[in-house]
N, C-alpha and C positions, 0 to 999 in steps of 0.2 A: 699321660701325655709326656713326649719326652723334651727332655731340654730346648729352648726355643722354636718346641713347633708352635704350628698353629694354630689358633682353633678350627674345629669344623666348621663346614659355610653355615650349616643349619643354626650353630649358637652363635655366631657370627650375624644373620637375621634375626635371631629371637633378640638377640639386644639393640639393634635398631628396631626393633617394632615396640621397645621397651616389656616384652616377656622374659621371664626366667630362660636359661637353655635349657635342654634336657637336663637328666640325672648323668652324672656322670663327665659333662662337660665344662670344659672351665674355659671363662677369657682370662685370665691369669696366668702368665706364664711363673717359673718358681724364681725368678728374677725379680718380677714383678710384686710378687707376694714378701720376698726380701726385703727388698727395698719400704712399701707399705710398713711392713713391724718397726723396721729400724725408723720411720717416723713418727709411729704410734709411740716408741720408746720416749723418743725426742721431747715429742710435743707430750707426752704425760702430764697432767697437773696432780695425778696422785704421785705422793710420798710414801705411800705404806703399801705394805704387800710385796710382792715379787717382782719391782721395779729395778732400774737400772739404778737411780737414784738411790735407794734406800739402802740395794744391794752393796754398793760403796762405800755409803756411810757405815755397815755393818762392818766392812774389810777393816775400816780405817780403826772404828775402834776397837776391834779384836787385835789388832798389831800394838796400838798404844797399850791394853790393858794386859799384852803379853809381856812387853817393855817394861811397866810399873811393876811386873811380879817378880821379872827379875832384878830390877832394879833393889825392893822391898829386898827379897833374899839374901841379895850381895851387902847392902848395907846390916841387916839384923844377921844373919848369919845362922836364921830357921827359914825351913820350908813354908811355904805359905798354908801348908796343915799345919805344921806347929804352931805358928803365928793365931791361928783361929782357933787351935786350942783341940784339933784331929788328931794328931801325929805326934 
């Protein structure tokens, strides 16, 4: 189906008679289906897994904990292997 057509009239009937449409049919346009995830995102109540949430929190502490190790290096004046006793 391409960008804001329509659907056929036949699934167009099938879902006022509350039937599935055929195979192959969609009332969804990819607008429609957009917008839909971006609210499933929203309203999530999980935290875990491959959410937007958790994805974030992940960013956040990868950049803090990138920060700490240079920080750590600049003050000791060892790699963070040496420091743990690698390198």
């Amino acid at each position: 189906m391409q960008l804001g057509a329509q659907p056929p009239p036949e699934a167009e009937a099938a879902s006022q008679e509350g039937r599935k449409p055929a195979i192959g049919h969609s009332l969804h346009t990819p607008l429609q289906l957009e917008k839909q995830s971006a609210t499933f995102m929203a309203d999530s109540s999980s935290r875990f897994g491959f959410v937007a949430f958790a994805e974030t929190w992940n960013g956040r502490m990868a950049m803090l904990g990138f920060v700490i190790g240079l920080a750590t290096e600049l003050l000791t004046g060892q790699g963070i292997l040496q420091q743990i006793g690698l390198g």
